[in-house]
C-alpha positions in Angstrom: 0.0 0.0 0.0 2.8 2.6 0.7 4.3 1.8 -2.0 1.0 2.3 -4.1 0.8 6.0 -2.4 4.5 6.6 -3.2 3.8 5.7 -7.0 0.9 7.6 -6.8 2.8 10.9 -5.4 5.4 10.6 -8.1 3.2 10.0 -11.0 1.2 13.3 -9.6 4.2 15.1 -10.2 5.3 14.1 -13.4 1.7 14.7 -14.2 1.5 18.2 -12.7 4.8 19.2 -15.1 3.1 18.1 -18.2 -0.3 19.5 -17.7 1.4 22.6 -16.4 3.1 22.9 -19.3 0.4 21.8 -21.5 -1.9 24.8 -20.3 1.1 27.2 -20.3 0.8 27.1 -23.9 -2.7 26.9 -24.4 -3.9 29.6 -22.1 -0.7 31.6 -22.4 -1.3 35.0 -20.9 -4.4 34.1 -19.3 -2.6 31.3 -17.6 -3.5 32.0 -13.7 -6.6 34.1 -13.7 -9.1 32.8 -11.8 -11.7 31.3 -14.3 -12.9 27.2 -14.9 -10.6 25.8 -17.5 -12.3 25.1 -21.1 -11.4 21.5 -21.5 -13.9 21.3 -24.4 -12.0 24.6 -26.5 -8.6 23.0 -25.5 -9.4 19.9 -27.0 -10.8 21.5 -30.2 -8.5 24.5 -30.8 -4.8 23.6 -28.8 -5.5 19.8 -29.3 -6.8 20.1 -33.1 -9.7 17.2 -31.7 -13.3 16.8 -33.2 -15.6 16.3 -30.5 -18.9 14.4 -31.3 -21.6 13.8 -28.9 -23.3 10.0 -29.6 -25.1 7.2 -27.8 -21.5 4.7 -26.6 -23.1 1.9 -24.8 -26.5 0.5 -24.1 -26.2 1.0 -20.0 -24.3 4.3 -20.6 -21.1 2.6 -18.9 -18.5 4.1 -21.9 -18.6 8.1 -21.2 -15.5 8.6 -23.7 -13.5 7.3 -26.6 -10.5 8.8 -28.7 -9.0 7.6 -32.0 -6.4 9.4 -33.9 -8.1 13.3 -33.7 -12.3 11.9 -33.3 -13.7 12.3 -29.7 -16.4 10.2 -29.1 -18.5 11.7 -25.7 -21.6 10.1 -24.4 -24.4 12.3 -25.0 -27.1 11.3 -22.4 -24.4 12.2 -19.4 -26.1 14.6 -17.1 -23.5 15.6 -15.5 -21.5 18.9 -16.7 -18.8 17.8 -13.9 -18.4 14.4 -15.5 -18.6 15.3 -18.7 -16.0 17.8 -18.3 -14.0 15.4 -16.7 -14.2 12.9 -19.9 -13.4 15.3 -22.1 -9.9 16.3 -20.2 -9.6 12.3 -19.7 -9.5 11.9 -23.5 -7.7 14.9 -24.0 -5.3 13.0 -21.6 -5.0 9.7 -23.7 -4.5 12.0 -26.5 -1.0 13.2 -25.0 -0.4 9.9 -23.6 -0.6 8.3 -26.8 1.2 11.0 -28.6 4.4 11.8 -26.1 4.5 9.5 -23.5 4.5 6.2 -25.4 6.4 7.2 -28.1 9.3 8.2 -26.5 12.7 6.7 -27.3 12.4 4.7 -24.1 9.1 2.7 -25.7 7.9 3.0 -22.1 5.2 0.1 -21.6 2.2 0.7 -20.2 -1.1 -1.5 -18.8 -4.5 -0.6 -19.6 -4.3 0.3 -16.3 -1.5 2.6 -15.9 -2.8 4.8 -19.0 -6.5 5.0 -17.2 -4.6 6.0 -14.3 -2.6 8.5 -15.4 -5.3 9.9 -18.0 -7.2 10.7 -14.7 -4.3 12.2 -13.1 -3.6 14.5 -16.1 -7.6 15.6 -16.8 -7.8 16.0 -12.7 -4.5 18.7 -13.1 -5.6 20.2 -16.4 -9.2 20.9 -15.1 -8.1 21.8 -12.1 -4.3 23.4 -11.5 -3.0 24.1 -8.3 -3.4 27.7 -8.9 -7.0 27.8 -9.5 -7.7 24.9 -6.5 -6.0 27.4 -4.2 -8.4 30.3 -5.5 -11.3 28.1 -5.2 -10.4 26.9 -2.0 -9.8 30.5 -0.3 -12.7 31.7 -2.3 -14.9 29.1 -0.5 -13.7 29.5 3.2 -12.6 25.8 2.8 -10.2 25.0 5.6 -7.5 22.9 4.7 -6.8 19.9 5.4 -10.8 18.3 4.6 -11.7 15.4 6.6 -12.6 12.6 4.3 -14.4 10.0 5.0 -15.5 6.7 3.2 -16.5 6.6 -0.5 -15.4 10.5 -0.5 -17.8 11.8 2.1 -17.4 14.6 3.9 -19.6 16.4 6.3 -20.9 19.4 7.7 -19.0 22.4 6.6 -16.4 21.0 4.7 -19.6 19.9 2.4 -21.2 23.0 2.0 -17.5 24.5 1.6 -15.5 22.0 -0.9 -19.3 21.6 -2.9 -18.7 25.5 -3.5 -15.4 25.0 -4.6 -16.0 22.4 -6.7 -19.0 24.3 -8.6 -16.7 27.3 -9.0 -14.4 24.8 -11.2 -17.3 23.4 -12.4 -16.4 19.5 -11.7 -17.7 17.1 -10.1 -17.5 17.0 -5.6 -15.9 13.9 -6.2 -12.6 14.9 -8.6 -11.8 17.7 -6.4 -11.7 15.7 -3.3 -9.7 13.2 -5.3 -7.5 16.7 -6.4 -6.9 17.5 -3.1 -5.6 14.0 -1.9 -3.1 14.2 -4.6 -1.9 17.8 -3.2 -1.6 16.4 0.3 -5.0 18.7 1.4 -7.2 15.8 3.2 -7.6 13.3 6.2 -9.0 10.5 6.9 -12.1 10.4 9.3 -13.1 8.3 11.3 -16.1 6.5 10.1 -17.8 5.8 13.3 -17.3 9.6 13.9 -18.2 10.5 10.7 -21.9 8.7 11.4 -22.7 11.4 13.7 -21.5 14.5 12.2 -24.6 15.9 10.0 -23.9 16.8 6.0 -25.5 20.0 5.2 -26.8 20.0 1.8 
């Protein structure tokens, strides 16, 4: 397990440098001001993507697909977060694909590993550390959150992170997942956690 976390740490890293990177040259002088990321334009107009909207499974269980420059997003997704979210995921297999694997080294990697770090790259591009510390001091959040199973928290810290989340415009979930990979949460205690109220 440690050794899981440690992996995890590095690859966040390494995945901070390229997506840092990535939207120093697609935002260029706007890079840092304090606005939600537009994963969709970056995809179209940085990337040189086609995004299409389309029915990908039966039970809705396939959000996104890439091949070569095509885009494939689920359409009946009712969630802006998540879709969002798929769009920077894709955008993330993209570079993947296109840098990563074709290096010199001929770096292997597991289905796995790529969906891995495809969610660690979408999580930084949608959300760099810059613009989770606006949203965080925006929101009165008070860092570290206390996190408790399947990415509950409670009380204020809901009412708080859900702001912060909305002002990014993702999902509750991927920022609390952001803000374990920076090192800004705790783990509650679940007994504990029973009897503290969530405000909606």
């Amino acid at each position: 397990m440690v050794y899981r976390n440690e992996r995890r740490e590095q690859l966040t890293k390494e995945c901070e440098n390229i997506s840092d990177n990535l939207l120093r040259c697609f935002l260029k002088n706007e890079y840092g001001e304090n606005k939600p990321i537009d994963i969709a334009k970056m995809a179209v107009s940085f990337f040189n993507l086609n995004i299409e909207y389309g029915k990908l499974s039966s039970d809705c269980s396939v959000c996104g697909v890439i091949s070569d420059n095509n885009m494939s997003i689920e359409q009946e997704m009712n969630n802006y977060g998540r879709v969002r979210f798929t769009i920077a995921h894709e955008c993330a297999h993209f570079v993947i694909n296109k840098t990563l694997i074709n290096q010199k080294d001929h770096i292997c990697f597991d289905y796995g590993a790529k969906e891995l770090l495809a969610d660690i790259i979408a999580s930084c591009l949608l959300m760099p550390k810059y613009l989770v510390d606006y949203s965080v001091e925006y929101s009165n959040l008070s860092l570290p959150i206390t996190v408790y199973d399947n990415n509950m928290v409670k009380g204020y810290d809901y009412k708080n992170t859900k702001t912060a989340s909305q002002l990014l415009k993702v999902s509750l979930s991927a920022f609390i997942n952001r803000l374990k990979d920076l090192g800004q949460t705790k783990n509650g205690n679940t007994e504990i956690g029973k009897l503290i109220p969530v405000i909606a």
